[in-house]
ZAKE-71959 format. One record per residue (C-alpha): residue number from 1; chain; x, y, z. Coordinates in pm, whole numbers, plus 32768, in hexadecimal, padded with zeros to 4 digits. Each point is the difference from the previous one (the first is absolute). Layout:
<nodes>
 num chaine    x    y    z
 NUM      A    X    Y    Z
...
</nodes>
This chain:
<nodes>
 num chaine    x    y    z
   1      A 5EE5 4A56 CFE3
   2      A 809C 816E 7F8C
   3      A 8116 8070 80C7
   4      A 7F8E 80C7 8123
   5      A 808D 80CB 812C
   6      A 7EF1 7F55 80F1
   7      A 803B 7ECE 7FA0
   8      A 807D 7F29 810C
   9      A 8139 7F0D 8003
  10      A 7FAC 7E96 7FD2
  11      A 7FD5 7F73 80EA
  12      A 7F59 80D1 80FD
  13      A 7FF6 7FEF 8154
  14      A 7E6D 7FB4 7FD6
  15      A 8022 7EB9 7F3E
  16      A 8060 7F6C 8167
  17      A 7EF3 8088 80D5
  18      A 7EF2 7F40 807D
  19      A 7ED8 800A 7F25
  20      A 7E9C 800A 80DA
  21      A 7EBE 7F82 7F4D
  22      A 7E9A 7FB4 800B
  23      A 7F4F 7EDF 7F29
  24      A 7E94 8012 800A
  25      A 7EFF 7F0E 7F6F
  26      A 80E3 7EF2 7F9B
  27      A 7F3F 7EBE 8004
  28      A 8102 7F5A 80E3
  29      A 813C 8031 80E7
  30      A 80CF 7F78 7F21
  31      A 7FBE 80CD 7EBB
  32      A 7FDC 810D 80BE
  33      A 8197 7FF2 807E
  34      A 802B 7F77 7E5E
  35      A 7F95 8139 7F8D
  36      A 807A 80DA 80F8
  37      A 817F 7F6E 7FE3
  38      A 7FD0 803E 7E72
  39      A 7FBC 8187 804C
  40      A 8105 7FE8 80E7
  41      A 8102 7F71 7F2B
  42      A 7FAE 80E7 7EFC
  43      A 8041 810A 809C
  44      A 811C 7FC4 80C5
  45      A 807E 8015 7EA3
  46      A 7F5D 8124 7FA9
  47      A 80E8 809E 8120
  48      A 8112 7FE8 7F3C
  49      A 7F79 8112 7F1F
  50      A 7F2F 80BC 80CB
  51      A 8027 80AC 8151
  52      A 7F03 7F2C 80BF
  53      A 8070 808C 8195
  54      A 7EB3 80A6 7FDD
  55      A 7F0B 7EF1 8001
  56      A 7F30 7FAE 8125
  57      A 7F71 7EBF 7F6A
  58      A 7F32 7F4E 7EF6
  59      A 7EAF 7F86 8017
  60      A 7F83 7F40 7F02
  61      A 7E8C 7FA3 800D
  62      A 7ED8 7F62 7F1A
  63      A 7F31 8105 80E1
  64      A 80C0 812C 7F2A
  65      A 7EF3 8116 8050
  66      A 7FF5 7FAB 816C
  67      A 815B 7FC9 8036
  68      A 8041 81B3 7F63
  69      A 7EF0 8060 80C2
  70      A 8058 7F40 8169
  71      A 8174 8059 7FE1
  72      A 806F 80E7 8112
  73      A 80C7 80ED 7F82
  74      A 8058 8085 8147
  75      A 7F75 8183 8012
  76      A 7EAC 8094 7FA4
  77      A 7F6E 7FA9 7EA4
  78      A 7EEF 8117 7F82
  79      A 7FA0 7EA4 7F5C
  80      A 8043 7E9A 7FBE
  81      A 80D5 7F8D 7EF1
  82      A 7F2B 7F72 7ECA
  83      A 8072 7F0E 7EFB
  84      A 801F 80BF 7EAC
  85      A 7EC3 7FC2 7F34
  86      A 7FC3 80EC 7F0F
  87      A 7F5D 7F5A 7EE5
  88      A 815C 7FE8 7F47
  89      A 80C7 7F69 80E1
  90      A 7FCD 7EEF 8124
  91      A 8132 8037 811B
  92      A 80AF 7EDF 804D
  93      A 8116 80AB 8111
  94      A 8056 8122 808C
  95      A 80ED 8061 80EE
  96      A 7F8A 810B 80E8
  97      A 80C4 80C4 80EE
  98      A 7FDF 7FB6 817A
  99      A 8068 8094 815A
 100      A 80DA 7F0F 80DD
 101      A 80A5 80AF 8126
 102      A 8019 8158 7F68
 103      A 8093 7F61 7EAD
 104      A 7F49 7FFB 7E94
 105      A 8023 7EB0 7F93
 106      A 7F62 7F6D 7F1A
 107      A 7F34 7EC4 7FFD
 108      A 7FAA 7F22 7E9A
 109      A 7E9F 7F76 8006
 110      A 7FD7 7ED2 7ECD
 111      A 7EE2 7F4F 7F90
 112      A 8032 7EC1 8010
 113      A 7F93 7F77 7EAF
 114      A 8191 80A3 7FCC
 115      A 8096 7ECE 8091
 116      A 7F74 7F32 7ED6
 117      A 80A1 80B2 7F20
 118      A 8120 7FCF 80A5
 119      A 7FFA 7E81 8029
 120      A 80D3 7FD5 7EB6
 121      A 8108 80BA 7F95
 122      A 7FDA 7F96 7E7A
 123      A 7E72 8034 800D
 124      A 7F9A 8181 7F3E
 125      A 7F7D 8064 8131
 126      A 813B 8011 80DD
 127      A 80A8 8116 7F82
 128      A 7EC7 80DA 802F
 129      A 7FFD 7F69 814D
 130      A 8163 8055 8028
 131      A 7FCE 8172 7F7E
 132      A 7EBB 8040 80E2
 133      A 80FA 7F83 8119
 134      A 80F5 80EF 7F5D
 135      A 7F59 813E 7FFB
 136      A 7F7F 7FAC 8182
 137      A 8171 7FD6 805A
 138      A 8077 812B 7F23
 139      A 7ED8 80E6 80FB
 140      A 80D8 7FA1 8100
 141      A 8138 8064 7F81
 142      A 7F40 8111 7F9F
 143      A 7F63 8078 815D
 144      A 8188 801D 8069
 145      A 8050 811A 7F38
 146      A 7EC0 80B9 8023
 147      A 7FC7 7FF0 8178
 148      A 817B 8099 8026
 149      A 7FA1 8127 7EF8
 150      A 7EF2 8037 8100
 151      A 80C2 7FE3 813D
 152      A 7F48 7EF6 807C
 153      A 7EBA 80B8 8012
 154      A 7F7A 7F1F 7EDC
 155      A 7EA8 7FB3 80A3
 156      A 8014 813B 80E2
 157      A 8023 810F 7F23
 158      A 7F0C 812E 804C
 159      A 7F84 8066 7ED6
 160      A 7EE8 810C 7F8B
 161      A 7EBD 7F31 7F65
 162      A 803C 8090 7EA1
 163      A 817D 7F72 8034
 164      A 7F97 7ED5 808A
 165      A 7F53 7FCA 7E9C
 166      A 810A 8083 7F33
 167      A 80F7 7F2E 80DF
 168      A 7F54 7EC9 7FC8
 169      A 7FEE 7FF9 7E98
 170      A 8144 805A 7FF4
 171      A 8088 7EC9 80BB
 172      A 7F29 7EFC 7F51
 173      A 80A4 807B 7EAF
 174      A 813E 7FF5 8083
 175      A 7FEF 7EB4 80EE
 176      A 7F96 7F40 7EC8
 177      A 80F2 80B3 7F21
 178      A 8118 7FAA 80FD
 179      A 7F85 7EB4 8031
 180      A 7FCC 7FA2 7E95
 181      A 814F 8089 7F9F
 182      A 809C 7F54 8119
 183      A 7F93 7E89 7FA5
 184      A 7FD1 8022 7E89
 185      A 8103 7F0C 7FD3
 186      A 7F01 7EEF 805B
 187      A 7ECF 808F 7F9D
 188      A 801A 7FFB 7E7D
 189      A 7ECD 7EFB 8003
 190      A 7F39 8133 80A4
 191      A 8056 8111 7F13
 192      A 7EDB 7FBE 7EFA
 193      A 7F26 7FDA 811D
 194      A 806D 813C 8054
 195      A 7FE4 80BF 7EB8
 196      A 7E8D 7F80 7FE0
 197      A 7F7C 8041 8133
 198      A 806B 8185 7FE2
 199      A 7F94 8001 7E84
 200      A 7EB5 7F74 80C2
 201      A 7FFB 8118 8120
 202      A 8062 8110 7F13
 203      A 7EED 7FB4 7EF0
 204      A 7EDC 8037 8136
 205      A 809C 80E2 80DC
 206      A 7F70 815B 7F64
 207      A 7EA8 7F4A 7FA8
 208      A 7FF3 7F8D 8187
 209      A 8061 8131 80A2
 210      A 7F36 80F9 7F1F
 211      A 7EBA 7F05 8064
 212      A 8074 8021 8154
 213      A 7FEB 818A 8014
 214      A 7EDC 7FDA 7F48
 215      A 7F32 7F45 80E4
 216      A 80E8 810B 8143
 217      A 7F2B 8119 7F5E
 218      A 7EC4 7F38 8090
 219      A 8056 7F4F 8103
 220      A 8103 811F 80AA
 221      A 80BE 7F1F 80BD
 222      A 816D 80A3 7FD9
 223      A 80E8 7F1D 80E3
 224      A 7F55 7EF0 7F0F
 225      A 8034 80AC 7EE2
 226      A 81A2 8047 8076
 227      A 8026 7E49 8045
 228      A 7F7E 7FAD 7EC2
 229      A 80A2 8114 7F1E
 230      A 8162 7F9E 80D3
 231      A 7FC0 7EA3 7FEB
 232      A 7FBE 7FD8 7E7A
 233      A 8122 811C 7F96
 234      A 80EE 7F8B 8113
 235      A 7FBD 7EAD 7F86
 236      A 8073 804D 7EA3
 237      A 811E 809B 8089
 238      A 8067 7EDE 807F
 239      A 7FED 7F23 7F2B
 240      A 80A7 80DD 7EE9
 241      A 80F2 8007 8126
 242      A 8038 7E6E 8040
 243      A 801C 7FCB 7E6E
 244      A 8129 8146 8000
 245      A 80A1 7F7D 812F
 246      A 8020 7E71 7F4A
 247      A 806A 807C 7EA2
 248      A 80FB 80F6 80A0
 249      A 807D 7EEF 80CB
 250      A 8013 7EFD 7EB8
 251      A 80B5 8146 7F83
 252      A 7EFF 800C 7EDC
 253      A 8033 814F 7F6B
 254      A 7EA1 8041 7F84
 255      A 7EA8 7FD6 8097
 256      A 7F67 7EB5 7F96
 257      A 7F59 8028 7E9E
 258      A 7E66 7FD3 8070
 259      A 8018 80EA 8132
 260      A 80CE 80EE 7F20
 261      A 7EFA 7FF1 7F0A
 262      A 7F0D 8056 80C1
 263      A 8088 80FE 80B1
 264      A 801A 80BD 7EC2
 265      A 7EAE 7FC4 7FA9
 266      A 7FAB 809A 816C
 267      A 8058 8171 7FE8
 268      A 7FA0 8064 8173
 269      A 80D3 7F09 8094
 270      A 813E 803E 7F3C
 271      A 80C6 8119 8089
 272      A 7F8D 7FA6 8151
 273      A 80B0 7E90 7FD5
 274      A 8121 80AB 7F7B
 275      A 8035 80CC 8144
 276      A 7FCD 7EBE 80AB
 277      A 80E7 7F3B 7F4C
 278      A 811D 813E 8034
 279      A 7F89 8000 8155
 280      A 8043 7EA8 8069
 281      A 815E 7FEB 7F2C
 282      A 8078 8114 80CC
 283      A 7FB2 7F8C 8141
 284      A 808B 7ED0 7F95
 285      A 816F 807C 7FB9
 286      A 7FFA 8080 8163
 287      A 7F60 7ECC 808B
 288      A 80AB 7F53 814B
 289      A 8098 81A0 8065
 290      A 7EBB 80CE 801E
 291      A 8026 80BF 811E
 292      A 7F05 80F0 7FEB
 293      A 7ED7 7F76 80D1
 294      A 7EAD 801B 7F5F
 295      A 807D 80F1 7F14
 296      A 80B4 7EEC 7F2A
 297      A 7E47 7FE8 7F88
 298      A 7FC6 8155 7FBF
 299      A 802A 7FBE 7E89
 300      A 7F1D 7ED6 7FFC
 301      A 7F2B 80C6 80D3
 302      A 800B 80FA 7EF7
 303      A 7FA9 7F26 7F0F
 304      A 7EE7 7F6E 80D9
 305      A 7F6A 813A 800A
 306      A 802A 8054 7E90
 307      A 7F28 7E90 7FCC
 308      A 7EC0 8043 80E5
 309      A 7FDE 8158 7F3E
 310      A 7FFF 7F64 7ED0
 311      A 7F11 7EED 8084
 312      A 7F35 8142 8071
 313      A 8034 8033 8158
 314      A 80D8 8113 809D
 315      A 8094 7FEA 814F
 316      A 8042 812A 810E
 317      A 8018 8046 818A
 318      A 7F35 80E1 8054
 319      A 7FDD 8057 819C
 320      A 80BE 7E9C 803A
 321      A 7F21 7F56 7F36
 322      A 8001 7F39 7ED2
 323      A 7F02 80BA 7EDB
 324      A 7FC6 7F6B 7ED2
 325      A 7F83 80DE 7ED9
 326      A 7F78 7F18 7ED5
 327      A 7FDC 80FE 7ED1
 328      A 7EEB 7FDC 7F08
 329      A 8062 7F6B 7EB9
 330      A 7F41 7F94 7EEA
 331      A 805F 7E8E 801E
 332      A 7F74 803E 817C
 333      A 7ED4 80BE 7FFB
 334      A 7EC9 7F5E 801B
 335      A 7F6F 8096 7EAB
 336      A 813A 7F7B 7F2A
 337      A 7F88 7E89 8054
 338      A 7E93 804B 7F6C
</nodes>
């Protein structure tokens, strides 16, 4: 791992802290405690690496779905968490933030078809094992740094709707930047992985979201309209975000060649992954000192913005509210599909 101001002394305090965790759907007692000392172990090493006084606890469960959406997170959700299933990519773990006596921690939910990979170190699955284990670990480091930039208002922070959309595109390109970066040392099994599933993303994206205002221009639904658009161009972001954050952490000094290549080939998308890719560099050299509350965003916010309008959708407040305009374009015109 680069050299890096946040990075914490080894070993930390964390790597002796009791660990909590949940095992669900095991088909016995026994493998049940197997599987969850193996996690356990793992990560106790992991601590030596990555800041891990954050973490509430692990559950790892066949059940994946159920276990996201029956976590309590400890405040008010607006809605339950879902596994990732986008057509590209089937989630695996995530590590969502929770509330635990007026603390953001943060708590690492696993499917359990992990813990097979893990069974044997010399097996080709392990180190992706170890590197999904990795990057969960490296969100907890992670949470640290952000939730002190924010003053400990992480999950509390008032914001305006049309900031509360900029704000959370902003964070999932920079969680999974920071994470990615963070554990790229063991993730080198998952960088092709991630090189084709944003070559995948990027080759639908404008197809998708010009069928999607398409069909807005009938239907008129606009808070529909404003999930999908933020979903498929945030998504993109993203994952252009987790393959930058793992080659910048290998200290690879150009993108990898396919995503690259297409990029090029993908005029629309170019300058705005260039601002990105500045973006997240410079927050980066400042990483582990921001002191500027939610401002430390504003240029991912920026550039946030700057993607939706070139999706087609522009945000505003307007009398406290959240308006979105969605200008006609030929791509997005009913006629132009005729």
């Amino acid at each position: 791992m680069p050299e890096h101001p946040h990075e914490p002394e080894q070993p930390p305090s964390s790597s002796l802290l009791p660990i909590p965790i949940c095992l669900r759907g095991f088909a016995n007692e026994d493998i049940g405690k197997a599987a969850g000392q193996r996690i356990l172990g793992l990560l106790y090493g992991l601590g030596t690496r990555f800041d891990l006084s954050r973490l509430d606890g692990v559950t790892v469960a066949y059940d994946y779905v159920d276990a996201l959406a029956k976590l309590d997170r400890g405040y008010e959700q607006s809605r339950r968490l879902e596994r990732t299933s986008d057509g590209v990519v089937e989630g695996v773990a995530m590590t969502p933030a929770v509330m635990r006596n007026g603390k953001v921690l943060a708590h690492i939910v696993l499917h359990a078809g992990i813990v097979e990979w893990l069974e044997d170190e010399n097996s080709p699955q392990f180190e992706y094992g170890l590197g999904i284990l990795a990057h969960e670990a490296a969100h907890v480091h992670d949470l640290e740094c952000r939730d002190r930039a924010f003053q400990g208002m992480m999950l509390q922070l008032r914001l305006e709707p049309e900031e509360e959309v900029l704000f959370s595109l902003a964070d999932a390109c920079w969680s999974e930047y920071a994470a990615c970066r963070l554990s790229s040392d063991f993730c080198s099994a998952q960088r092709e992985g991630f090189e084709a599933t944003f070559c995948t993303v990027l080759a639908a994206t404008r197809d998708e979201g010009n069928a999607c205002i398409l069909a807005y221009r009938f239907h008129g639904n606009i808070g529909q309209l404003l999930t999908e658009i933020a979903d498929l161009y945030g998504g993109l972001a993203k994952y252009f975000s987790y393959l930058l954050g793992n080659l910048a952490g290998g200290n690879f000094s150009e993108l990898a060649p396919l995503a690259h290549k297409l990029i090029q080939e993908t005029p629309y998308i170019q300058p705005l992954l260039q601002t990105l890719t500045g973006t997240l560099e410079s927050l980066w050299t400042t990483y582990g000192s921001w002191s500027n509350g939610r401002a430390e965003y504003e240029p991912l916010m920026k550039f946030a913005r700057e993607l939706l309008s070139v999706a087609g959708i522009e945000l505003s407040t307007e009398q406290g509210g959240l308006y979105v305009h969605v200008p006609v374009t030929p791509e997005t015109t009913p006629s132009s599909s005729v």
